[in-house]
N, C-alpha and C positions, 0 to 999 in steps of 0.2 A: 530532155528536161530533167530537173535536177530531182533528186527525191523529196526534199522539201520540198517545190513547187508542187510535184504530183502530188503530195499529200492535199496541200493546202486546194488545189484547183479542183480534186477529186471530194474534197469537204466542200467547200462550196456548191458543187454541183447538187450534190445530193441534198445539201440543207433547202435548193431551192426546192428542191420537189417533195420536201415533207411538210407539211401544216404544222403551223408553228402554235405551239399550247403555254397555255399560261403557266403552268406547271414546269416545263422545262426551260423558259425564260427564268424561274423563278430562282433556279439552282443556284449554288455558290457556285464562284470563278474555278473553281480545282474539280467539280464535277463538270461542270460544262466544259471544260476542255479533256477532260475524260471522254466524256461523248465523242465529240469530234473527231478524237483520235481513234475510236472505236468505229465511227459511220464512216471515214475514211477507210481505215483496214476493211470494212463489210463491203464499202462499195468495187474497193481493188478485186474483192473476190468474189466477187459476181453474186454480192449477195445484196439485198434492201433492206436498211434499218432502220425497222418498226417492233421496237422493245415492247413487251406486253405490259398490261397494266400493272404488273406487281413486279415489274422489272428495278424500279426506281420505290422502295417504299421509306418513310418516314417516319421515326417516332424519338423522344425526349429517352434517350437511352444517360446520358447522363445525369439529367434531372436539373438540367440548367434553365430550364423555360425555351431554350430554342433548338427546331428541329433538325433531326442529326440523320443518315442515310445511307440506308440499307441496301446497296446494289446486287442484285441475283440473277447472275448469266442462264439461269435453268428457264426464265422467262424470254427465252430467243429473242434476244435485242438485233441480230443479224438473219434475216429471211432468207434460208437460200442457201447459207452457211456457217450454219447454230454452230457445227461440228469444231470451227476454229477457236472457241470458246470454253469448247468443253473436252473431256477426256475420259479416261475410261474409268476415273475414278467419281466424275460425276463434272459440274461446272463450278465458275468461280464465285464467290461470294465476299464482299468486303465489306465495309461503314467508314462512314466519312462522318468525324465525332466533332463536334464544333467546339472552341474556342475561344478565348479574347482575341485571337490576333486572327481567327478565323478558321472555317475548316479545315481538318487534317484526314489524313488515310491512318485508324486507326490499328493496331496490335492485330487484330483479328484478321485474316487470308484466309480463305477454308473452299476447301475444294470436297462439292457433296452433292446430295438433293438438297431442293428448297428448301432454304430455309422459315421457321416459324416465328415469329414476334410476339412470346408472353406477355401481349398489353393488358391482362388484369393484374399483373405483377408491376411494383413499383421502387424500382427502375422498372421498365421493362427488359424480360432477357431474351434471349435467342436462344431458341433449339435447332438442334445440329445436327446432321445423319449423312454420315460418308462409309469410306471403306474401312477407316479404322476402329468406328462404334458410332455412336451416339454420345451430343455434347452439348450439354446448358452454359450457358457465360451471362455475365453481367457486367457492365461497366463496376469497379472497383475504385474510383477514382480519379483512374491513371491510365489503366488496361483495362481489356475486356480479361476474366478469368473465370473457371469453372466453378460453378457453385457445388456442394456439398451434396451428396446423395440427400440426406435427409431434409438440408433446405428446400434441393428443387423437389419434393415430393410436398412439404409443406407449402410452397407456395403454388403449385401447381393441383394442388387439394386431393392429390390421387399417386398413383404407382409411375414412376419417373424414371426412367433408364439413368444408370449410373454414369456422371459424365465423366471425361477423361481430358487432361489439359489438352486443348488444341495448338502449342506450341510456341507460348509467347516465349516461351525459353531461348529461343533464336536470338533474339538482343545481343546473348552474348557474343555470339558469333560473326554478327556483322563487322564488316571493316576492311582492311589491304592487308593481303599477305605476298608473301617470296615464296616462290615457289622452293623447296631445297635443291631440286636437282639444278637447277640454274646459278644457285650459291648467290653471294652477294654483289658479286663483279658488275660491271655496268655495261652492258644495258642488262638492268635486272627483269625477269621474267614472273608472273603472281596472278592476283584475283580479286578482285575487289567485289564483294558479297553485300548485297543489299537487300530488302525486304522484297522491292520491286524488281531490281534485275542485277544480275550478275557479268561484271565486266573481267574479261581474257586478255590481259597481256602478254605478248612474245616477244618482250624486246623491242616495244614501240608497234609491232603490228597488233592492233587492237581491237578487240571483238565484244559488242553491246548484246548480250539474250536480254529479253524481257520478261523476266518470270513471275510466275505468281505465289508464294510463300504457301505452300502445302499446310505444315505442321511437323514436331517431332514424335518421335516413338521410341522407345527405346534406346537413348540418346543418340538417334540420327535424326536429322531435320532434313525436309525434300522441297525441292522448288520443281515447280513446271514451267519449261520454257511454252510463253503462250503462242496459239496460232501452231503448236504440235505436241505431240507424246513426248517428249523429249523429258526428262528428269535429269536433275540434279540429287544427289546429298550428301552431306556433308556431315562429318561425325568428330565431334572436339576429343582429342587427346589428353590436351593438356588448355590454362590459359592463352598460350599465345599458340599451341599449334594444333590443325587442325590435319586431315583426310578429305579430301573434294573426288568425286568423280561425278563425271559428267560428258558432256559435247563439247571437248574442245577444240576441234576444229574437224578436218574431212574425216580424215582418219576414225572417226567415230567414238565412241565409249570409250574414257580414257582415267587413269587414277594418280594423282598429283598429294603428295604430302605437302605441305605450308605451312611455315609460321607468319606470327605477325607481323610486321615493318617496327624495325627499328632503328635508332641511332645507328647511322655507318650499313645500316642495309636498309634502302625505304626502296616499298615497291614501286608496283605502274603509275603514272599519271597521270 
């Protein structure tokens, strides 16, 4: 059976045996298939997904009138095998920001404890707490970004740990690179860097991780490949060139310089 099949027959199986809630009918199309993809990988690993009630939570983090979605893997959406979710830096945490054209997976990746939702604050923000500090965001318009020491203590009416960008800084960084040691000759060798996952090309053999966008520190940004320990990061030198190490193939822990794809040198496909 093909891998898509199993996914797809391994999702259906399990949907039948969950009671279906008015709530998770309710979803946008881009979290409900989130789910699915999620209760399939839980079911492959011999585990049952029944997310807890603050698994899926909701609030107007924009301030458009309509509700926007806060997902927080620390509420074990997989029974049995929370552990492929999370890591040693804590689990994953995203929001799904709504739209005219409809939901999106917003700026924000944070891999931590629970997160909190300041609904006396308007927007509301989120507080943050992983292994690199503590961190308040608010939607800014456009991103989620850190508020101001002083703000988040005013609006929060008391003593506020000082927050620290959680790494929308990454923007710059996504995109296709060449690898240098492969040069420009064809068949060209590279990386293509995304928020959600990072693709390996060797010269047409190609390799999909699914990551999840950490944050940066000290101008490196880290991705966790999901479902293991695995890290990525990646540290910008210049505009077009960057330093990756990572999992790139058996071999293990590997470190690759890249520029970007240009004219007369375009990366993978």
């Amino acid at each position: 059976m093909s891998r898509h099949l199993l996914v797809a027959a391994t999702t259906a199986a399990l949907f039948a045996l969950m009671p279906t809630s008015a709530a998770a009918q309710d979803l946008p199309p881009i979290l409900r298939a989130e789910r699915e993809r999620i209760a399939a990988e839980c079911l492959q690993m011999g585990g049952r997904f029944a997310p807890g009630p603050n698994y899926t939570q909701t609030a107007d983090f924009n301030g458009d009138g309509v509700p926007d979605y806060l997902v927080d893997d620390n509420h074990n959406p997989c029974q049995g095998a929370h552990s492929i979710y999370c890591g040693s830096g804590g689990c994953s945490i995203e929001v799904y920001i709504s739209s005219p054209s409809g939901h999106r997976r917003a700026n924000l990746a944070f891999l931590g404890s629970p997160a909190v939702i300041r609904r006396g604050e308007t927007p509301p923000a989120i507080a943050l707490s992983g292994r690199g500090g503590s961190f308040v965001v608010r939607w800014d318009g456009q991103r989620f970004s850190r508020i101001s020491a002083t703000a988040a203590r005013q609006a929060a009416g008391g003593t506020a740990a000082t927050p620290t960008q959680p790494g929308p800084g990454a923007d710059a960084l996504f995109g296709t690179y060449v690898f240098e040691s492969a040069g420009c000759s064809p068949p060209t060798q590279g990386v293509i860097i995304g928020r959600d996952s990072i693709v390996v090309d060797w010269g047409g053999d190609q390799t999909t991780y699914r990551t999840s966008f950490e944050g940066c520190r000290g101008g490196v940004c880290t991705f966790r490949e999901r479902g293991s320990r695995a890290r990525w990061s990646v540290r910008q030198l210049a505009a077009d060139r960057i330093i990756i190490r990572g999992l790139f193939g058996p071999g293990g822990s590997e470190r690759e310089e890249a520029v970007r794809e240009r004219p007369g040198c375009l990366g993978p496909r």
